[in-house]
Biotite code that builds the C-alpha atoms (Angstrom):
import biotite.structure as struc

atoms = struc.array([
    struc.Atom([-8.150, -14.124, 7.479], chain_id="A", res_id=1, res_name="UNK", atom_name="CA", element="C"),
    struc.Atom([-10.777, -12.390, 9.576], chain_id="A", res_id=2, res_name="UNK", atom_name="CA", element="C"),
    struc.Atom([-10.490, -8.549, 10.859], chain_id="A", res_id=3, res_name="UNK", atom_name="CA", element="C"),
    struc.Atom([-7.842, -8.197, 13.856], chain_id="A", res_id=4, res_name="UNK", atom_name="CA", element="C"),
    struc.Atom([-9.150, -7.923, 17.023], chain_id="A", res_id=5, res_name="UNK", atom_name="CA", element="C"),
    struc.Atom([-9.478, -5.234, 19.045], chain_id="A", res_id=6, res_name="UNK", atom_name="CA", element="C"),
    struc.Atom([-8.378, -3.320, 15.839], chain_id="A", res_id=7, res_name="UNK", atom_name="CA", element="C"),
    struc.Atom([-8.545, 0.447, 16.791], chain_id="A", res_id=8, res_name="UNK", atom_name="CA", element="C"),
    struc.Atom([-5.694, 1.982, 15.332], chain_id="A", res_id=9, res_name="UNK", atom_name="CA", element="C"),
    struc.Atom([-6.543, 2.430, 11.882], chain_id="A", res_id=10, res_name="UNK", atom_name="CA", element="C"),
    struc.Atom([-4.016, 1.840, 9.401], chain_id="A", res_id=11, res_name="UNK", atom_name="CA", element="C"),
    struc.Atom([-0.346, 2.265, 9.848], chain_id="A", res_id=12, res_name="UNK", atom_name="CA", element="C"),
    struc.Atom([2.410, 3.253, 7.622], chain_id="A", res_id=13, res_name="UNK", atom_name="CA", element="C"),
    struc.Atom([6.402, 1.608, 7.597], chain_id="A", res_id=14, res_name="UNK", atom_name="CA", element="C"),
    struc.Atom([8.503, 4.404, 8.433], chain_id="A", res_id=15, res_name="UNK", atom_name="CA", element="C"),
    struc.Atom([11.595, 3.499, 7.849], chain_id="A", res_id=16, res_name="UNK", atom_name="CA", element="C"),
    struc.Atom([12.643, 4.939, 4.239], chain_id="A", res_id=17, res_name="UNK", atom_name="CA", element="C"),
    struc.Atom([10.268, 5.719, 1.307], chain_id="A", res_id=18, res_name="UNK", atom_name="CA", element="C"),
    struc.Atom([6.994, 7.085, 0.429], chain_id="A", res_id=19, res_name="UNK", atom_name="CA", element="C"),
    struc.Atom([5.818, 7.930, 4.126], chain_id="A", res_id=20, res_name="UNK", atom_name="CA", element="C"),
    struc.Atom([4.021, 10.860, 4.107], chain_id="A", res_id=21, res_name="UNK", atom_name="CA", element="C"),
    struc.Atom([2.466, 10.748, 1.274], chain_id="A", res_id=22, res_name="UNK", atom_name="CA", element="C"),
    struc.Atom([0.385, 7.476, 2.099], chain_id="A", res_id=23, res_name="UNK", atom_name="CA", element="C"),
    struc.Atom([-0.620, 8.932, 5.273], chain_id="A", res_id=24, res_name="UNK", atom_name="CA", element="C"),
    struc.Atom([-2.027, 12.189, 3.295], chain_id="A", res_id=25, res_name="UNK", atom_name="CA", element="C"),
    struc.Atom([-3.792, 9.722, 1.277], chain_id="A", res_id=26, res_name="UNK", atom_name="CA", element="C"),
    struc.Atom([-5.393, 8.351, 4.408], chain_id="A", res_id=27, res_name="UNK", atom_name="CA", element="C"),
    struc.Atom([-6.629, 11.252, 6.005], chain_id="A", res_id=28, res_name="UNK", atom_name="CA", element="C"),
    struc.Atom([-8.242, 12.614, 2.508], chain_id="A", res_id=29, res_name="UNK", atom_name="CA", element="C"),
    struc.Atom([-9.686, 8.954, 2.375], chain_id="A", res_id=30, res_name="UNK", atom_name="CA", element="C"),
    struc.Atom([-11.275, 9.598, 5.776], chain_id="A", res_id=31, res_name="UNK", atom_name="CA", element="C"),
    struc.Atom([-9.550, 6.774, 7.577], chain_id="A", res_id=32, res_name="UNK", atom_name="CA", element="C"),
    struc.Atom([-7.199, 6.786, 10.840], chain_id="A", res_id=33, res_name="UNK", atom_name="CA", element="C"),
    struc.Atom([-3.912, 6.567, 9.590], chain_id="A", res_id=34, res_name="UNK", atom_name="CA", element="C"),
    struc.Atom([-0.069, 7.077, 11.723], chain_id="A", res_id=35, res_name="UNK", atom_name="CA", element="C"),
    struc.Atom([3.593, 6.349, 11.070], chain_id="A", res_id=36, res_name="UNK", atom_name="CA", element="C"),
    struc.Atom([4.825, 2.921, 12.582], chain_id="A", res_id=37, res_name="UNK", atom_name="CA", element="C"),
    struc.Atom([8.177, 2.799, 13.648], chain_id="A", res_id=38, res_name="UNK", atom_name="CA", element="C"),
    struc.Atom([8.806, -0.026, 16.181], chain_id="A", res_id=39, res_name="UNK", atom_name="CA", element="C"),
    struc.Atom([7.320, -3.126, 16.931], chain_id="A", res_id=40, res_name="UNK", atom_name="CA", element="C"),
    struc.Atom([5.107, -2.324, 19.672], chain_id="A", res_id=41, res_name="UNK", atom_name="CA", element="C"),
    struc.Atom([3.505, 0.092, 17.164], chain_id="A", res_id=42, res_name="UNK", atom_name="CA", element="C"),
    struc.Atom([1.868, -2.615, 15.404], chain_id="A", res_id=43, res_name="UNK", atom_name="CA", element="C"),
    struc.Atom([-0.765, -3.378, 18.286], chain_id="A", res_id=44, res_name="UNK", atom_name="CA", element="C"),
    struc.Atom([-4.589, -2.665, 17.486], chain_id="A", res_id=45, res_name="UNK", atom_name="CA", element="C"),
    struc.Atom([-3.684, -1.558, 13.659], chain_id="A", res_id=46, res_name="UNK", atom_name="CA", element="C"),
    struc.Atom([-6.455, -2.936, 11.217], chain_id="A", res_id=47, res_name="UNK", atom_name="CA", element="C"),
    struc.Atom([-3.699, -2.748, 8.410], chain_id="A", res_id=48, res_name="UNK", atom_name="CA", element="C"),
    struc.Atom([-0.099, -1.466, 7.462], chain_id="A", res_id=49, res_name="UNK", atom_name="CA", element="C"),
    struc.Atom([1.290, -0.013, 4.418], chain_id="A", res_id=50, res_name="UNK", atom_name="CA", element="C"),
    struc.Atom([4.612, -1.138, 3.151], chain_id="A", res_id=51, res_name="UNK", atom_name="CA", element="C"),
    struc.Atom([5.643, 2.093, 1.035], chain_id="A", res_id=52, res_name="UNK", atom_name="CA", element="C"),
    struc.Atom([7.584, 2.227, -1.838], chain_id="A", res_id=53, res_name="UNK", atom_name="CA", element="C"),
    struc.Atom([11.236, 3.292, -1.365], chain_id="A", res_id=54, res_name="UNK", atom_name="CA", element="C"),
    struc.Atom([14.264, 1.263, -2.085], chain_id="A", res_id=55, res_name="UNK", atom_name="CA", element="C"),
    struc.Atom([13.461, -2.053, -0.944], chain_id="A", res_id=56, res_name="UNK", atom_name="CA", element="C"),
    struc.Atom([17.240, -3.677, -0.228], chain_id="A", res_id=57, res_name="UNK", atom_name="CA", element="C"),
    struc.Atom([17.452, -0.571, 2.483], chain_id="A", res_id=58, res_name="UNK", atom_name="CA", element="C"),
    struc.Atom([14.001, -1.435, 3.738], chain_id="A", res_id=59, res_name="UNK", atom_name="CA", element="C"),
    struc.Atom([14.261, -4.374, 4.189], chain_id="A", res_id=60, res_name="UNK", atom_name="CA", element="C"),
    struc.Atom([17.850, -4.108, 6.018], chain_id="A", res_id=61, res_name="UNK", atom_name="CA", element="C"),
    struc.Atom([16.325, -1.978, 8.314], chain_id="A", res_id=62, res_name="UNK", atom_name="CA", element="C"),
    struc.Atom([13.222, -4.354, 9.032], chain_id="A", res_id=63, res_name="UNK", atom_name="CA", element="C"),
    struc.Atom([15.997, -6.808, 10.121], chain_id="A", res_id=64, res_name="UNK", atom_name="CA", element="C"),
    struc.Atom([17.800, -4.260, 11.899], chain_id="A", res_id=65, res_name="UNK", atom_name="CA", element="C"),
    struc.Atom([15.363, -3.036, 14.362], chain_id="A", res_id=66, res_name="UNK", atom_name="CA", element="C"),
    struc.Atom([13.474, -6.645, 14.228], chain_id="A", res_id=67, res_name="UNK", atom_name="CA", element="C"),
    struc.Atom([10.615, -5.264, 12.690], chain_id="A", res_id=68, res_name="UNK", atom_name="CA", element="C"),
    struc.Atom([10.274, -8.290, 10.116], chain_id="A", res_id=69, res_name="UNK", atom_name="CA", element="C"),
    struc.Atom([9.514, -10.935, 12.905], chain_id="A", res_id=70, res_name="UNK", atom_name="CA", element="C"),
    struc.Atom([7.012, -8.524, 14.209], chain_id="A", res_id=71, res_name="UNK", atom_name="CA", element="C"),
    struc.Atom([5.356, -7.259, 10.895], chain_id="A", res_id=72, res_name="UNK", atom_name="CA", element="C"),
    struc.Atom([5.017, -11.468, 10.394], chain_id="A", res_id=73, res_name="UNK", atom_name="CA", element="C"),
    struc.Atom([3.949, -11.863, 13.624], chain_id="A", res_id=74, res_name="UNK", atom_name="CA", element="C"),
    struc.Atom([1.226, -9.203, 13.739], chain_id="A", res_id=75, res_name="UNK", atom_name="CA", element="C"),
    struc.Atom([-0.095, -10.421, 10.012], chain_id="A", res_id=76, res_name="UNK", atom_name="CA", element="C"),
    struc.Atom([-0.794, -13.507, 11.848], chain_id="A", res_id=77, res_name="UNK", atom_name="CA", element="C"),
    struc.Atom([-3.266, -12.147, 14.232], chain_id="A", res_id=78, res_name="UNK", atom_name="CA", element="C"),
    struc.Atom([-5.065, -10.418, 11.509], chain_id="A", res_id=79, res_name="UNK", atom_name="CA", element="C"),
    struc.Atom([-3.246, -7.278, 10.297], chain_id="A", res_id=80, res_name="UNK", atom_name="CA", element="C"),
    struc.Atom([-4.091, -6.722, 6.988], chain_id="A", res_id=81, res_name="UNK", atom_name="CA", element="C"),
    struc.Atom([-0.905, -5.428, 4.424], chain_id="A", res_id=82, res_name="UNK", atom_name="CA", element="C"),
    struc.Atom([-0.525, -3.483, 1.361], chain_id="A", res_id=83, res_name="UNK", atom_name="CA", element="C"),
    struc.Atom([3.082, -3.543, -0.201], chain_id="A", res_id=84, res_name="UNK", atom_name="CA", element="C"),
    struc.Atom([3.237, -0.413, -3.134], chain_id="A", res_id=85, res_name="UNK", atom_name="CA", element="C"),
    struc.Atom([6.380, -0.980, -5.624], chain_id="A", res_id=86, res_name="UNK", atom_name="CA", element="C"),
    struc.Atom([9.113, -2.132, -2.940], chain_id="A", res_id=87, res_name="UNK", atom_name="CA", element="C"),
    struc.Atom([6.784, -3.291, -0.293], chain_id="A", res_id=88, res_name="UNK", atom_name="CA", element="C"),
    struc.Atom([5.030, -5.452, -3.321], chain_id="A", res_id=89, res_name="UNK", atom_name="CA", element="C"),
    struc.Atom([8.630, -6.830, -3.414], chain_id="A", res_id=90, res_name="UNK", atom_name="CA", element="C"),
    struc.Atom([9.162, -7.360, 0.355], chain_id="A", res_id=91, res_name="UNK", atom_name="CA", element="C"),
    struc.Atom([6.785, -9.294, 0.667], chain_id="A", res_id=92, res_name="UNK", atom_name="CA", element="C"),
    struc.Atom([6.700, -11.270, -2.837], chain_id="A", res_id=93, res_name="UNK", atom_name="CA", element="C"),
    struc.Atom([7.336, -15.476, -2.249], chain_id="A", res_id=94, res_name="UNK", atom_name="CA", element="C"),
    struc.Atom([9.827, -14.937, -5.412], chain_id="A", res_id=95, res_name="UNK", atom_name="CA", element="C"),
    struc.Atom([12.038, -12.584, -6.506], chain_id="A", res_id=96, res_name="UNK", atom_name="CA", element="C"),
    struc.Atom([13.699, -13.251, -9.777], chain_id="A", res_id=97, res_name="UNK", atom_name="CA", element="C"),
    struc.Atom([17.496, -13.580, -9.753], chain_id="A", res_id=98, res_name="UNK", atom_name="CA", element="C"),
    struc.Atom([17.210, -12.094, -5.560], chain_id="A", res_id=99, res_name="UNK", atom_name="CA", element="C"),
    struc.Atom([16.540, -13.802, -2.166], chain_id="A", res_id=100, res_name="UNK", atom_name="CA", element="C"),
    struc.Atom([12.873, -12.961, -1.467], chain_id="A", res_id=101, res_name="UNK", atom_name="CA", element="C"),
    struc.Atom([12.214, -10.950, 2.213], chain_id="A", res_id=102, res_name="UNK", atom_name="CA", element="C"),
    struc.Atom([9.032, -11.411, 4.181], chain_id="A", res_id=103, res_name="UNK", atom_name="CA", element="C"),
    struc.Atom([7.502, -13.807, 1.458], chain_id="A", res_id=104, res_name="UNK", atom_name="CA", element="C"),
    struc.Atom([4.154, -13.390, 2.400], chain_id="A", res_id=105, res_name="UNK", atom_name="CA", element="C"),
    struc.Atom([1.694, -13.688, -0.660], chain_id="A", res_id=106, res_name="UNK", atom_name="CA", element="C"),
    struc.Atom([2.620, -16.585, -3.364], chain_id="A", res_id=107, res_name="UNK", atom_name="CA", element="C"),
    struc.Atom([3.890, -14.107, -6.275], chain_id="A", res_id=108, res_name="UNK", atom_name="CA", element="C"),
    struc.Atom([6.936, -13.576, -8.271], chain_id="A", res_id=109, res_name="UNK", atom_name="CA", element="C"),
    struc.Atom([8.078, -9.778, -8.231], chain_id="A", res_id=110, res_name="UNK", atom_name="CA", element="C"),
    struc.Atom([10.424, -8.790, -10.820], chain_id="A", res_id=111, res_name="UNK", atom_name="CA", element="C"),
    struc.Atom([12.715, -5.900, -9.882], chain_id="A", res_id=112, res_name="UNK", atom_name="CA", element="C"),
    struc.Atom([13.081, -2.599, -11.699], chain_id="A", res_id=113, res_name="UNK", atom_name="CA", element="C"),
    struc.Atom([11.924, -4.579, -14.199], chain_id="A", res_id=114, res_name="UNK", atom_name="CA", element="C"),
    struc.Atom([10.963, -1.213, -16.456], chain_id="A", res_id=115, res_name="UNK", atom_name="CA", element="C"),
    struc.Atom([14.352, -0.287, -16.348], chain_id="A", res_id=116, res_name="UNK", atom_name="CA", element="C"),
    struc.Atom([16.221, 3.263, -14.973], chain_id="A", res_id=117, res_name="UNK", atom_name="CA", element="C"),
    struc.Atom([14.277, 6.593, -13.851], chain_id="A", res_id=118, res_name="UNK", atom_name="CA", element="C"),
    struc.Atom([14.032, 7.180, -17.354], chain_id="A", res_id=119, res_name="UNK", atom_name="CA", element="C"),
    struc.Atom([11.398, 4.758, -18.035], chain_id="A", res_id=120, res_name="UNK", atom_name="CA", element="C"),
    struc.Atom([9.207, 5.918, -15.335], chain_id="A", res_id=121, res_name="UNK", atom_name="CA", element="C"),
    struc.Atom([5.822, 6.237, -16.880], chain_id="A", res_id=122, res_name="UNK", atom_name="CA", element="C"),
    struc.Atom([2.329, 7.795, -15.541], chain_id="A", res_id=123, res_name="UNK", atom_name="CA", element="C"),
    struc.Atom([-0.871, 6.463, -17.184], chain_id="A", res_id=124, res_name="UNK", atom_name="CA", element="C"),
    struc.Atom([-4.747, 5.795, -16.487], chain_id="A", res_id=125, res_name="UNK", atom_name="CA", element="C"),
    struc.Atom([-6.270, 2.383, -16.404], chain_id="A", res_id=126, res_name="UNK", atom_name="CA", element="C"),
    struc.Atom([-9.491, 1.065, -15.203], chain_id="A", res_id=127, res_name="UNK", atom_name="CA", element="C"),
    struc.Atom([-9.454, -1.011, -12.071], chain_id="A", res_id=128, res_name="UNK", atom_name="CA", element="C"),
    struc.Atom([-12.934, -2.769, -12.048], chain_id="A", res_id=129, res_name="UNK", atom_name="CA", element="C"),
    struc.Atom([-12.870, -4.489, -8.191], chain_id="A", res_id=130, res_name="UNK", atom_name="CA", element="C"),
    struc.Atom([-11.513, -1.003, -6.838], chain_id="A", res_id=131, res_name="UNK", atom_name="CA", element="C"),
    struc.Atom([-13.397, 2.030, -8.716], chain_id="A", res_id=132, res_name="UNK", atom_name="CA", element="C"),
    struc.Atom([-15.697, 1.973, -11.360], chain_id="A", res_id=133, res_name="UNK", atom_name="CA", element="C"),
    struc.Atom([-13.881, 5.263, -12.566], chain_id="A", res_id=134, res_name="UNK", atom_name="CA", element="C"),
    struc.Atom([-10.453, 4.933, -14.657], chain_id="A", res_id=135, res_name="UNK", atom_name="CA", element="C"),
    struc.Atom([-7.760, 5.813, -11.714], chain_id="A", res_id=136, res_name="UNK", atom_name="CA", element="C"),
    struc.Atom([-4.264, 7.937, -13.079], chain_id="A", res_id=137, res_name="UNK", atom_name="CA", element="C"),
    struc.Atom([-1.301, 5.598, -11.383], chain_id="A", res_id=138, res_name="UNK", atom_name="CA", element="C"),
    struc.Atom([2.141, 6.562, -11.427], chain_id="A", res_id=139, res_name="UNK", atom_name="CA", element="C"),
    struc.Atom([4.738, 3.553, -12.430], chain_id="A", res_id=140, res_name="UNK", atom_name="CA", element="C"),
    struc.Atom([8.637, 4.580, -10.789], chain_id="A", res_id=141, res_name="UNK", atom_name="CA", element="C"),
    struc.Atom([11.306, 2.343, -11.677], chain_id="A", res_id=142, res_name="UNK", atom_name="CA", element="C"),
    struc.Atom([8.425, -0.205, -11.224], chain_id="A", res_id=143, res_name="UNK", atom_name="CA", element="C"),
    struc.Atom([8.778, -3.831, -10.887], chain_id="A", res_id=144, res_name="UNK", atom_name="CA", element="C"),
    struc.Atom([6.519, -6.606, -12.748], chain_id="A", res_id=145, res_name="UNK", atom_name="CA", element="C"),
    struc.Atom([4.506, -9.485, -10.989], chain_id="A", res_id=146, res_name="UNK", atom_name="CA", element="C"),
    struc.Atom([5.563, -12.122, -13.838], chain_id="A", res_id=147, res_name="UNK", atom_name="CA", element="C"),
    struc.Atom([3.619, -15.238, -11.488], chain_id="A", res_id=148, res_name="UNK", atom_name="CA", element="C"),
    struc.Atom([0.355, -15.435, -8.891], chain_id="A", res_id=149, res_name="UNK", atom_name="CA", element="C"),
    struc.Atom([0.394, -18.654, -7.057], chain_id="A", res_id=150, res_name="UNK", atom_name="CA", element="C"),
    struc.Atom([-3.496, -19.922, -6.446], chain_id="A", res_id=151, res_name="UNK", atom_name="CA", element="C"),
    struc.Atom([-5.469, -18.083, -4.481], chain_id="A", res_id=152, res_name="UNK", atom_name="CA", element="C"),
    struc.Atom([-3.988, -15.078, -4.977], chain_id="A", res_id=153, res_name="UNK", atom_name="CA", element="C"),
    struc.Atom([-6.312, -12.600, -7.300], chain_id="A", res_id=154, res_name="UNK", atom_name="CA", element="C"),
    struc.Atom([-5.778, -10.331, -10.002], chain_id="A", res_id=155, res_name="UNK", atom_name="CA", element="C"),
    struc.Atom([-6.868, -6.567, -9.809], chain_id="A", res_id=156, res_name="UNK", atom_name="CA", element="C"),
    struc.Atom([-4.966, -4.962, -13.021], chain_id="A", res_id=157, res_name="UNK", atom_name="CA", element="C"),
    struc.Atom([-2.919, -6.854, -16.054], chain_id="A", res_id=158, res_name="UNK", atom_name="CA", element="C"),
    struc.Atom([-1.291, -5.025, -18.172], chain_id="A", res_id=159, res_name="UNK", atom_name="CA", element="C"),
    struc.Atom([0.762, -5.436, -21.317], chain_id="A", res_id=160, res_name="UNK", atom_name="CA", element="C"),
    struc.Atom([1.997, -9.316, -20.142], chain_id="A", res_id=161, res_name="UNK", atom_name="CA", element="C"),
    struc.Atom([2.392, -8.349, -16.709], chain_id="A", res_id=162, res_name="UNK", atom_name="CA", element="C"),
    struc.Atom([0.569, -8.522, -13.515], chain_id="A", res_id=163, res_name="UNK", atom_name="CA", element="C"),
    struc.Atom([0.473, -4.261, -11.534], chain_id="A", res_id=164, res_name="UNK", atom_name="CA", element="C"),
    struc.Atom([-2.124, -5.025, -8.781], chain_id="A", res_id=165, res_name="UNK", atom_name="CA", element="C"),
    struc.Atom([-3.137, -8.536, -7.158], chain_id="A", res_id=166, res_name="UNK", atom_name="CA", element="C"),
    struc.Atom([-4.312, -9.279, -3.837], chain_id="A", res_id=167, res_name="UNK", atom_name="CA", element="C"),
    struc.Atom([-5.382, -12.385, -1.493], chain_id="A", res_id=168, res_name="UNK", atom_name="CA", element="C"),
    struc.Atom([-7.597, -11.953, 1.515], chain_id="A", res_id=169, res_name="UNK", atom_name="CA", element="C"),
    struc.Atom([-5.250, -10.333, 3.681], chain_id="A", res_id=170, res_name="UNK", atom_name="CA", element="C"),
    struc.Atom([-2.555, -9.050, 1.509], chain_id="A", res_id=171, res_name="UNK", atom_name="CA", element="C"),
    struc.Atom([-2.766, -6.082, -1.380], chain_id="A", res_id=172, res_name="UNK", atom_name="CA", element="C"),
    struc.Atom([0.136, -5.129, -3.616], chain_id="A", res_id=173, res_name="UNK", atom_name="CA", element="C"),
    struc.Atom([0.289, -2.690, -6.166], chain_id="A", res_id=174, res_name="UNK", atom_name="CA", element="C"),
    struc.Atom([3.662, -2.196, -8.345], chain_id="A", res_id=175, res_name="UNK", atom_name="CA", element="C"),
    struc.Atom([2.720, 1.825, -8.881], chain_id="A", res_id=176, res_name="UNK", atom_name="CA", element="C"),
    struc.Atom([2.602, 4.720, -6.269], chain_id="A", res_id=177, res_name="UNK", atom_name="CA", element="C"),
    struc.Atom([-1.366, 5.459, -6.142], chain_id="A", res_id=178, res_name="UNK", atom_name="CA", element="C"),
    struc.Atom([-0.467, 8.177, -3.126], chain_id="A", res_id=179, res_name="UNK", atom_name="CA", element="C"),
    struc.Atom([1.741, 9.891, -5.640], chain_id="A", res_id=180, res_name="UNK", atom_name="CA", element="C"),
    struc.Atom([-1.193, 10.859, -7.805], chain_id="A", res_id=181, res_name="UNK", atom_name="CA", element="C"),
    struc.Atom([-4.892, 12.281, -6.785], chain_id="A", res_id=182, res_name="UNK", atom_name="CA", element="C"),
    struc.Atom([-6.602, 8.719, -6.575], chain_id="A", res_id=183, res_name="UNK", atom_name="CA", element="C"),
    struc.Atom([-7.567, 8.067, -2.993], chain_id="A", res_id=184, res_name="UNK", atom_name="CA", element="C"),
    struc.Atom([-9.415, 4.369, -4.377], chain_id="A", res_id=185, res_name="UNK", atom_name="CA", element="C"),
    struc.Atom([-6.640, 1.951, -3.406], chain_id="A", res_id=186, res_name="UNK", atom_name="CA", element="C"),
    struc.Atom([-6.529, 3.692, 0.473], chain_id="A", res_id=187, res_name="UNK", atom_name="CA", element="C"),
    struc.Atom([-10.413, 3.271, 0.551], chain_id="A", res_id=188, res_name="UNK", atom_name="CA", element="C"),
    struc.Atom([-10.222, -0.211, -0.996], chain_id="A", res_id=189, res_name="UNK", atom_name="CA", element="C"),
    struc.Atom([-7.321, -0.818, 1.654], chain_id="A", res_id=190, res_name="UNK", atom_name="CA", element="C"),
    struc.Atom([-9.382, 0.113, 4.642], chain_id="A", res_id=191, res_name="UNK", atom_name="CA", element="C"),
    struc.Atom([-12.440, -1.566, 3.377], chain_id="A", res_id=192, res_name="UNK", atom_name="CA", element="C"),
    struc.Atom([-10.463, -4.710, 2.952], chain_id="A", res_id=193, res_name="UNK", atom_name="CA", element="C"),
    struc.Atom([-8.959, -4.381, 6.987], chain_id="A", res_id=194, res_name="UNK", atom_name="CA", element="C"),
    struc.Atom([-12.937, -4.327, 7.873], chain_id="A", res_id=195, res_name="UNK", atom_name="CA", element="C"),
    struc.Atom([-12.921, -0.310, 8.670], chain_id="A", res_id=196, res_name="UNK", atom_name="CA", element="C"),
    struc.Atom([-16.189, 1.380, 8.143], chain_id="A", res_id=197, res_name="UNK", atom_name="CA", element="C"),
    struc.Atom([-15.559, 4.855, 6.523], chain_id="A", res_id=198, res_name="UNK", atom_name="CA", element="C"),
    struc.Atom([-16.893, 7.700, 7.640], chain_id="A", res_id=199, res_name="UNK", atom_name="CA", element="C"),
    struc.Atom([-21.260, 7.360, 7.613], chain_id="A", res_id=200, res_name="UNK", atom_name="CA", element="C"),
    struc.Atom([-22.651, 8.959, 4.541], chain_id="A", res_id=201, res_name="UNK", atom_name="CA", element="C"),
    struc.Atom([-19.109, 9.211, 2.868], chain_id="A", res_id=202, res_name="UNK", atom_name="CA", element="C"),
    struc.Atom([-19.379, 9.148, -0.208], chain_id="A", res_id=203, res_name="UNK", atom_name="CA", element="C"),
    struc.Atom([-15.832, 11.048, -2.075], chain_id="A", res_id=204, res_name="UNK", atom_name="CA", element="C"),
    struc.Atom([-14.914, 10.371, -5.575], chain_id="A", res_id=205, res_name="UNK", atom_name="CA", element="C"),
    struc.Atom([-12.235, 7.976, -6.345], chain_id="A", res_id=206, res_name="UNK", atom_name="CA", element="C"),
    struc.Atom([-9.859, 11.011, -7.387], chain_id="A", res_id=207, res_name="UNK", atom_name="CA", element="C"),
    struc.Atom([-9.594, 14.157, -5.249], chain_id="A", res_id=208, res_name="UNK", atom_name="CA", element="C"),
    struc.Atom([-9.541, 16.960, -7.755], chain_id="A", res_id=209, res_name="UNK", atom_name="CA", element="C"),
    struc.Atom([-8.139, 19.094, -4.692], chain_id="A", res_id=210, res_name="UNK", atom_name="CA", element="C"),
    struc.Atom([-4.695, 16.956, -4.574], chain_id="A", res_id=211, res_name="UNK", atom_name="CA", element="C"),
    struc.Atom([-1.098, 18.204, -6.318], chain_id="A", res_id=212, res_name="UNK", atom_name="CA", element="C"),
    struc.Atom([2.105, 17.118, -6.043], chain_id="A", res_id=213, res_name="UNK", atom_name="CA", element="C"),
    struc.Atom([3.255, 18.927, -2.634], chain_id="A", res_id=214, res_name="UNK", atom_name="CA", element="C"),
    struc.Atom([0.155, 18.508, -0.921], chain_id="A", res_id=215, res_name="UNK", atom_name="CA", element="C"),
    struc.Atom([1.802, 15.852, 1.473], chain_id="A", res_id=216, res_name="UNK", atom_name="CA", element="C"),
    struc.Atom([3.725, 18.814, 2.587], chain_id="A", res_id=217, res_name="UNK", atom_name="CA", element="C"),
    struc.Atom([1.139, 20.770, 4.242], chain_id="A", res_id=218, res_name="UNK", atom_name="CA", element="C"),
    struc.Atom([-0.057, 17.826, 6.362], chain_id="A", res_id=219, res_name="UNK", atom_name="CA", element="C"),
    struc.Atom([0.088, 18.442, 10.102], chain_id="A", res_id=220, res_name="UNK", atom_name="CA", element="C"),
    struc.Atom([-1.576, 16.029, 12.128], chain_id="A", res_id=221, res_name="UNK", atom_name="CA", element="C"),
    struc.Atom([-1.680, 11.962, 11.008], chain_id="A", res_id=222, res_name="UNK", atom_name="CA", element="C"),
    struc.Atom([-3.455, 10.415, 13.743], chain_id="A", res_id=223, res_name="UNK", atom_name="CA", element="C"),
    struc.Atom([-6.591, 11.076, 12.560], chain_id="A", res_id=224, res_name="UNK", atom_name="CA", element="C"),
    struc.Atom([-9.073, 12.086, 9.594], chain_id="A", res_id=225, res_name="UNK", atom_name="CA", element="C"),
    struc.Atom([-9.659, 15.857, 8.265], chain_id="A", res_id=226, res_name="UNK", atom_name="CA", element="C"),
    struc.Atom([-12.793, 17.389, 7.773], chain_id="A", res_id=227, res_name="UNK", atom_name="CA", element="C"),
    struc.Atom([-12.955, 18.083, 4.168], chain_id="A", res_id=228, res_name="UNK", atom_name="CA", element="C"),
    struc.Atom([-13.955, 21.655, 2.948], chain_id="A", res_id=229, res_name="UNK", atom_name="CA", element="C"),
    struc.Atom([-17.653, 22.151, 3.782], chain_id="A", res_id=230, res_name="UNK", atom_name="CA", element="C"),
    struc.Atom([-17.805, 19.166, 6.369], chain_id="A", res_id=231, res_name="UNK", atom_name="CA", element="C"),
])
């Protein structure tokens, strides 16, 4: 699928329930244009869209809701690139075992909470050839496991009989929360895979050292990129 059209919004994030903010944080220390979508008209001129993770029965009850799945499907078929982290890897799975899939919208079968409770919520660092050529930390939160990729669809990261990252030419999905650790690769890998050009002469390290755990809150503005320190 070839870069939308007319694509000047950047990349957009589902705000409806989930990890919101912190995706759009990600963004802006990626250097890339990044905002909150919350209604259909929202979707016109993004490049991409990130499906957050969250609790994907409520997400997707409230894409049907406010009609927001016939437009997300819609505006993926005039180019708009999507990412799905953790629940949005299960929104828009073809197959979900033992559940009703949602969007279905890349030929894989998604495995719900698959890890098991909180409890077994894990944090560990793997190396991720196609996206960084550094090891990236990735946080896994009552994760589920891509147990089938249909053809075409590619394989970024197996691990331990299980499939964490795959992608096709217009679709990404990751089972972990990248934006809930300091590796900003997957939102530059994103935005290099919706055609965006990153800021000339950019050239910041897969993991910003500057990052914690509440850094999300001191965001202010999400329409647009910060100047790093020293910029």
């Amino acid at each position: 699928m070839e870069p939308r059209r007319n694509a000047t919004g950047g990349i957009g994030v589902l705000d409806l329930q989930g990890g919101v903010q912190e995706h759009l944080d990600h963004l802006q220390r990626a250097g890339v244009a990044g905002r909150p979508v919350r209604d259909v008209a929202e979707f016109a001129g993004l490049a991409g869209l990130i499906i957050p993770g969250g609790e994907s029965t409520c997400l997707s009850r409230l894409l049907r809701i406010f009609g927001l799945d016939r437009g997300l499907i819609a505006a993926h078929r005039e180019g708009m690139k999507l990412w799905g982290t953790c629940a949005g890897a299960i929104l828009l799975a073809a197959e979900n075992v033992g559940e009703t899939p949602h969007l279905g919208l890349i030929d894989i079968a998604v495995h719900r909470n698959a890890f098991g409770s909180q409890l077994d919520s894990f944090h560990c660092t793997v190396q991720v050839p196609a996206v960084s050529a550094m090891p990236l930390p990735l946080t896994f939160i009552r994760a589920p496991k891509i147990t089938r990729v249909g053809p075409g669809v590619r394989v970024l990261l197996a691990m331990d009989g299980y499939v964490a990252a795959a992608e096709t030419d217009d679709i990404l999905v990751t089972v972990f929360h990248p934006e809930l650790t300091p590796t900003l690769a997957f939102h530059r890998y994103f935005a290099r895979k919706c055609g965006l050009n990153l800021p000339e002469g950019d050239v910041a390290p897969p993991v910003d050292a500057s990052w914690d755990r509440r850094s999300w809150m001191d965001a202010r503005r999400y329409g647009e990129p910060q100047p790093r320190d020293g910029s």
